[in-house]
C-alpha positions as CSV (number, residue, x, y, z in Angstrom):
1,X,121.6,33.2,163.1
2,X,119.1,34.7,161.1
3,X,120.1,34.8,157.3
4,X,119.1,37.9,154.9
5,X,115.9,36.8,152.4
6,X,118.2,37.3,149.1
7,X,120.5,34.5,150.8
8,X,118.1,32.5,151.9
9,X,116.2,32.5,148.9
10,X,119.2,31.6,146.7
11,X,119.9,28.7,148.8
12,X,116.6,27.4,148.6
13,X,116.8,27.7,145.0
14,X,120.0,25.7,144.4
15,X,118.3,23.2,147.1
16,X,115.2,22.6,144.3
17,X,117.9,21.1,142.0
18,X,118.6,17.2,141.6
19,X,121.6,16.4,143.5
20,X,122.3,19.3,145.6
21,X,121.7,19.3,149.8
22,X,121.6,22.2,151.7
23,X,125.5,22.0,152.4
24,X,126.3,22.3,148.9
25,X,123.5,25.2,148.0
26,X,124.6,27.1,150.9
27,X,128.4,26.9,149.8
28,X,127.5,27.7,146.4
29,X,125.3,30.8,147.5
30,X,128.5,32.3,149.8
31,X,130.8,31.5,146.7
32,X,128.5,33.7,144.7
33,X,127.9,36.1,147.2
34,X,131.9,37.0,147.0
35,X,132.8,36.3,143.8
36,X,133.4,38.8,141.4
37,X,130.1,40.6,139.7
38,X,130.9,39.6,136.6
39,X,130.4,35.6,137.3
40,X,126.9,36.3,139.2
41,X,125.5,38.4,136.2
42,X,126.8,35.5,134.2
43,X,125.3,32.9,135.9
44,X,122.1,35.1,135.7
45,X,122.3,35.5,132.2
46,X,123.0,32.2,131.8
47,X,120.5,30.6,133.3
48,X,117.8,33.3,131.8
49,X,118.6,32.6,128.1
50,X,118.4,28.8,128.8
51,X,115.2,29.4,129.3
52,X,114.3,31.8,127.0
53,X,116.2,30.3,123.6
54,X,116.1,26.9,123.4
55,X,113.3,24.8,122.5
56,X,113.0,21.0,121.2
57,X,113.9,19.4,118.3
58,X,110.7,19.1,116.0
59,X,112.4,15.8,114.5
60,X,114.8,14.2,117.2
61,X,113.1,16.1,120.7
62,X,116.6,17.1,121.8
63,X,117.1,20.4,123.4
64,X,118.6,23.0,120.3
65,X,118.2,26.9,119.7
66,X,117.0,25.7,115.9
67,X,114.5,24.1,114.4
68,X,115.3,21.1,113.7
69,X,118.3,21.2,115.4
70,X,122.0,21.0,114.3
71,X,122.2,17.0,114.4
72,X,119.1,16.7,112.3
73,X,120.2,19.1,110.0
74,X,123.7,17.9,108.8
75,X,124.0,16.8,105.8
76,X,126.6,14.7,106.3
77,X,125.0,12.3,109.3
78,X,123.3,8.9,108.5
79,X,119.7,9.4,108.7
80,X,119.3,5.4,108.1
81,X,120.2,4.9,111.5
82,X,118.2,6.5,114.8
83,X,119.7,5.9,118.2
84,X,117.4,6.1,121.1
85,X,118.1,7.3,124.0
86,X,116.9,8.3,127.2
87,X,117.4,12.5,128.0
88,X,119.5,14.7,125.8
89,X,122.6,14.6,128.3
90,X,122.6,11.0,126.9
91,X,122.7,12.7,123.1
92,X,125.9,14.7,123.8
93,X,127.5,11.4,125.8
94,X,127.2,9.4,122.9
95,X,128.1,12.4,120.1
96,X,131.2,13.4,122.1
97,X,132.6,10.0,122.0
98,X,132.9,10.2,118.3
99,X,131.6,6.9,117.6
100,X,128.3,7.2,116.4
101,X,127.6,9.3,112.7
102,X,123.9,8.5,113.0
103,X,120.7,10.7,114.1
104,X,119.0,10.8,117.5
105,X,115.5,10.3,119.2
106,X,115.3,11.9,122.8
107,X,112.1,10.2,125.2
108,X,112.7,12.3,127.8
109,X,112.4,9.6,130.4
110,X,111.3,5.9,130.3
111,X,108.2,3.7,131.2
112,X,108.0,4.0,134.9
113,X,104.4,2.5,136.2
114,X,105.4,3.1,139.9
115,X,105.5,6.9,139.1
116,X,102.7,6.8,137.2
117,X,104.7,7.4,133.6
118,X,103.3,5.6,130.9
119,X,104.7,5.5,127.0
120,X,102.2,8.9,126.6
121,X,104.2,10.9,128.7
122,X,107.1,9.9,126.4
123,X,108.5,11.1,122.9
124,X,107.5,8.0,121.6
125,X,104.6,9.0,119.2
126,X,106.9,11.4,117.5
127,X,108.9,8.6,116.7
128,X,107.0,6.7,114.6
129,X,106.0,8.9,111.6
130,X,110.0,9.4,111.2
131,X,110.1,5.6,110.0
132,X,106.8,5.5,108.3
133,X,108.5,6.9,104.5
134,X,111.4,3.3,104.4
135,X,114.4,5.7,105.3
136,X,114.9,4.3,108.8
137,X,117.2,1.1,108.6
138,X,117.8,0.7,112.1
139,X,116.9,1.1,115.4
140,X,120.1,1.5,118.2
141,X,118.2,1.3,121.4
142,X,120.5,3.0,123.7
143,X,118.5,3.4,126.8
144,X,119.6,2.5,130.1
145,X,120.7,-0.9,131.8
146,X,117.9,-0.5,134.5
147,X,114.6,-2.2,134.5
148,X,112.4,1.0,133.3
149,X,115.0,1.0,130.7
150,X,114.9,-2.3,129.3
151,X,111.3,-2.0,129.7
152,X,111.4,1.5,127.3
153,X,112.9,-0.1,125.0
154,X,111.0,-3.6,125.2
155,X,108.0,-1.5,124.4
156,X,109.1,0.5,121.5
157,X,111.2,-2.9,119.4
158,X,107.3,-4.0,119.6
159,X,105.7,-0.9,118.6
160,X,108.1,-0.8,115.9
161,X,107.9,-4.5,115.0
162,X,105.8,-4.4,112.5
163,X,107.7,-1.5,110.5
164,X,110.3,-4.7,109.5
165,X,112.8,-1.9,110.8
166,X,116.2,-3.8,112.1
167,X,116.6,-2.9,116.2
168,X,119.7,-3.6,117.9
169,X,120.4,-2.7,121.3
170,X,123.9,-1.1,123.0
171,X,126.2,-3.6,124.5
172,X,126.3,-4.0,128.3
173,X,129.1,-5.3,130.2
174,X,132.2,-4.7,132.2
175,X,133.6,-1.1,131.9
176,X,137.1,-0.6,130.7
177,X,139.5,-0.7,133.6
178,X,136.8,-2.2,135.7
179,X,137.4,-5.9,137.7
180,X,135.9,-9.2,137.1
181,X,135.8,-9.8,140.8
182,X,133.6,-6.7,141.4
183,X,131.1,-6.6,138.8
184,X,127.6,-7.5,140.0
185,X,126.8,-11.1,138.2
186,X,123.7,-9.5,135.9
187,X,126.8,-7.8,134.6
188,X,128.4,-10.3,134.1
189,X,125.8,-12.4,132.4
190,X,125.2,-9.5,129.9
191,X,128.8,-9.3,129.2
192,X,129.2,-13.0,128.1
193,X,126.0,-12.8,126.1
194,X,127.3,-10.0,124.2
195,X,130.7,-11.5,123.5
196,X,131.7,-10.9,120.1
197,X,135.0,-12.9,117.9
198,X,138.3,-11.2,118.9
Protein backbone atom coordinates (compact mmCIF):
# COMPACT_ATOMS: atom_id res chain seq x y z
CA UNK A 1 0.00 0.00 0.00
CA UNK A 2 1.56 3.04 -0.93
CA UNK A 3 1.25 5.86 1.68
CA UNK A 4 0.76 9.72 0.70
CA UNK A 5 4.31 11.81 1.24
CA UNK A 6 2.72 14.14 4.12
CA UNK A 7 2.05 10.75 6.01
CA UNK A 8 5.05 9.27 5.34
CA UNK A 9 6.98 12.09 6.18
CA UNK A 10 5.38 12.54 9.52
CA UNK A 11 6.08 9.13 10.39
CA UNK A 12 9.52 9.28 9.61
CA UNK A 13 9.76 12.24 11.75
CA UNK A 14 8.24 10.81 14.94
CA UNK A 15 10.66 7.72 14.00
CA UNK A 16 13.94 10.26 14.38
CA UNK A 17 12.94 10.60 18.10
CA UNK A 18 14.57 8.50 21.10
CA UNK A 19 12.23 5.83 22.04
CA UNK A 20 9.75 5.69 19.31
CA UNK A 21 9.58 2.48 16.51
CA UNK A 22 7.85 2.67 13.53
CA UNK A 23 4.60 1.11 15.28
CA UNK A 24 4.31 3.79 17.60
CA UNK A 25 5.16 6.88 14.90
CA UNK A 26 2.75 5.45 12.55
CA UNK A 27 -0.10 5.25 15.36
CA UNK A 28 0.72 8.62 16.46
CA UNK A 29 0.67 10.01 12.73
CA UNK A 30 -3.14 8.39 12.10
CA UNK A 31 -4.17 9.78 15.64
CA UNK A 32 -3.18 13.13 14.30
CA UNK A 33 -4.35 12.69 11.06
CA UNK A 34 -8.06 12.41 12.64
CA UNK A 35 -7.96 14.36 15.44
CA UNK A 36 -9.44 17.54 15.70
CA UNK A 37 -7.43 20.63 13.93
CA UNK A 38 -7.08 22.32 16.77
CA UNK A 39 -4.64 19.65 18.56
CA UNK A 40 -2.40 19.37 15.14
CA UNK A 41 -1.96 23.20 14.96
CA UNK A 42 -1.09 22.85 18.62
CA UNK A 43 1.28 20.31 18.42
CA UNK A 44 2.72 22.49 15.53
CA UNK A 45 2.92 25.42 17.46
CA UNK A 46 4.15 23.72 20.04
CA UNK A 47 6.86 22.22 18.85
CA UNK A 48 7.83 25.54 16.76
CA UNK A 49 8.09 27.89 19.82
CA UNK A 50 10.26 25.20 21.56
CA UNK A 51 12.49 25.96 19.19
CA UNK A 52 12.30 29.33 18.72
CA UNK A 53 12.01 30.63 22.66
CA UNK A 54 14.04 28.94 24.79
CA UNK A 55 17.62 29.11 25.20
CA UNK A 56 20.14 28.02 28.11
CA UNK A 57 20.68 29.25 31.28
CA UNK A 58 23.82 31.61 31.17
CA UNK A 59 24.47 30.53 34.98
CA UNK A 60 23.05 26.86 35.58
CA UNK A 61 22.82 25.66 31.41
CA UNK A 62 19.24 24.48 32.00
CA UNK A 63 16.76 24.98 29.31
CA UNK A 64 14.58 28.54 30.27
CA UNK A 65 12.86 31.37 28.04
CA UNK A 66 15.09 33.92 30.45
CA UNK A 67 18.23 34.79 31.11
CA UNK A 68 19.31 33.47 33.79
CA UNK A 69 16.57 31.44 34.20
CA UNK A 70 13.77 31.40 36.89
CA UNK A 71 15.78 28.95 39.37
CA UNK A 72 18.82 31.15 39.27
CA UNK A 73 16.96 34.06 39.73
CA UNK A 74 14.93 33.49 42.95
CA UNK A 75 15.72 35.19 45.61
CA UNK A 76 14.72 32.93 47.91
CA UNK A 77 16.85 29.62 46.71
CA UNK A 78 20.22 28.70 48.39
CA UNK A 79 22.92 29.62 46.13
CA UNK A 80 25.50 27.96 48.71
CA UNK A 81 24.54 24.80 47.49
CA UNK A 82 24.85 23.58 43.50
CA UNK A 83 23.39 20.15 42.57
CA UNK A 84 24.73 18.58 39.49
CA UNK A 85 23.00 16.77 37.43
CA UNK A 86 23.03 15.15 34.25
CA UNK A 87 20.21 16.81 31.49
CA UNK A 88 17.53 19.27 32.56
CA UNK A 89 14.70 16.50 32.70
CA UNK A 90 16.84 15.60 35.76
CA UNK A 91 16.39 19.47 37.05
CA UNK A 92 12.64 19.36 37.12
CA UNK A 93 12.75 15.52 38.70
CA UNK A 94 14.57 16.78 41.50
CA UNK A 95 12.59 20.44 41.83
CA UNK A 96 9.21 18.70 41.60
CA UNK A 97 9.93 16.48 44.56
CA UNK A 98 10.16 19.51 46.73
CA UNK A 99 13.12 18.49 48.50
CA UNK A 100 15.90 20.33 47.30
CA UNK A 101 15.86 24.63 47.88
CA UNK A 102 19.29 24.76 46.30
CA UNK A 103 20.49 25.92 42.64
CA UNK A 104 21.36 23.71 39.65
CA UNK A 105 24.26 22.94 37.06
CA UNK A 106 23.02 21.07 33.85
CA UNK A 107 26.25 18.95 31.85
CA UNK A 108 24.17 18.01 29.32
CA UNK A 109 25.44 14.45 29.25
CA UNK A 110 28.41 12.66 30.97
CA UNK A 111 32.04 11.45 30.19
CA UNK A 112 31.54 8.74 27.65
CA UNK A 113 35.11 7.76 25.94
CA UNK A 114 33.39 4.93 23.85
CA UNK A 115 31.37 7.64 22.09
CA UNK A 116 33.99 9.82 21.83
CA UNK A 117 32.55 12.52 24.66
CA UNK A 118 35.09 13.90 26.71
CA UNK A 119 34.58 16.59 29.84
CA UNK A 120 34.84 19.47 26.68
CA UNK A 121 31.82 18.48 25.21
CA UNK A 122 30.32 19.01 28.71
CA UNK A 123 28.96 22.11 30.77
CA UNK A 124 31.75 21.67 32.95
CA UNK A 125 33.91 24.73 32.25
CA UNK A 126 30.97 26.94 32.97
CA UNK A 127 30.98 25.52 36.21
CA UNK A 128 33.94 26.51 37.67
CA UNK A 129 33.97 30.32 37.62
CA UNK A 130 30.52 29.97 39.64
CA UNK A 131 32.65 28.78 42.69
CA UNK A 132 35.70 30.82 42.14
CA UNK A 133 34.10 34.20 44.36
CA UNK A 134 33.66 31.53 48.11
CA UNK A 135 29.74 31.47 47.64
CA UNK A 136 29.60 27.88 46.71
CA UNK A 137 29.55 25.60 50.00
CA UNK A 138 28.72 22.49 48.46
CA UNK A 139 28.78 20.37 45.75
CA UNK A 140 25.46 17.58 45.54
CA UNK A 141 26.64 15.35 42.70
CA UNK A 142 23.49 14.04 41.44
CA UNK A 143 24.39 12.24 38.34
CA UNK A 144 23.51 8.86 37.51
CA UNK A 145 24.21 5.37 39.08
CA UNK A 146 25.90 4.14 35.76
CA UNK A 147 29.58 3.97 35.18
CA UNK A 148 29.77 7.21 32.76
CA UNK A 149 28.00 8.67 35.62
CA UNK A 150 30.12 7.93 38.40
CA UNK A 151 32.87 8.61 36.19
CA UNK A 152 31.25 12.54 35.49
CA UNK A 153 31.27 13.01 38.67
CA UNK A 154 34.67 11.35 39.72
CA UNK A 155 36.09 13.87 37.36
CA UNK A 156 34.54 17.00 38.39
CA UNK A 157 34.95 16.23 42.80
CA UNK A 158 38.78 16.37 41.33
CA UNK A 159 38.58 19.29 39.26
CA UNK A 160 36.91 20.93 42.10
CA UNK A 161 39.27 19.58 44.77
CA UNK A 162 41.35 22.15 45.09
CA UNK A 163 38.50 24.82 45.49
CA UNK A 164 38.26 23.24 49.39
CA UNK A 165 34.48 23.23 48.19
CA UNK A 166 32.50 20.26 50.34
CA UNK A 167 31.04 17.44 47.55
CA UNK A 168 28.63 15.03 48.54
CA UNK A 169 27.02 12.68 46.32
CA UNK A 170 23.07 11.40 46.14
CA UNK A 171 22.36 8.30 48.00
CA UNK A 172 21.84 5.05 46.01
CA UNK A 173 19.97 2.11 47.16
CA UNK A 174 16.77 0.19 47.15
CA UNK A 175 13.69 2.12 45.84
CA UNK A 176 10.80 2.54 48.07
CA UNK A 177 8.43 -0.36 47.64
CA UNK A 178 11.12 -2.29 45.92
CA UNK A 179 12.39 -6.03 47.29
CA UNK A 180 15.51 -7.11 48.89
CA UNK A 181 15.38 -10.33 47.02
CA UNK A 182 15.31 -8.55 43.55
CA UNK A 183 17.75 -5.87 43.83
CA UNK A 184 20.95 -6.47 41.79
CA UNK A 185 23.88 -6.93 44.67
CA UNK A 186 25.89 -3.49 43.45
CA UNK A 187 22.58 -2.18 44.77
CA UNK A 188 22.74 -3.61 47.51
CA UNK A 189 26.24 -2.86 48.45
CA UNK A 190 25.52 0.96 47.81
CA UNK A 191 22.62 0.76 50.00
CA UNK A 192 24.44 -0.67 53.16
CA UNK A 193 27.27 1.85 52.48
CA UNK A 194 24.96 4.60 52.68
CA UNK A 195 23.05 3.45 55.73
CA UNK A 196 22.42 6.27 57.91
CA UNK A 197 21.15 6.07 62.14
CA UNK A 198 17.32 5.51 62.26
Amino acid sequence: MKVPKSVASLIEAFESLPGIGPKTAARLTYYLLHAPDNLAQQLSDSARDLKTNTKICSVCQNITETDPCEICDDPNRDKTIVCIVEDPLDVWAIDKSGSFNGVYHVLHGVIAPLENIGPEELKIAELLPRLKDGTVKELIMATNPSMEGEATAMYIQRLTKPLGIKTTRIARGIPIGAELEYADEVTLRRALEGRKDF
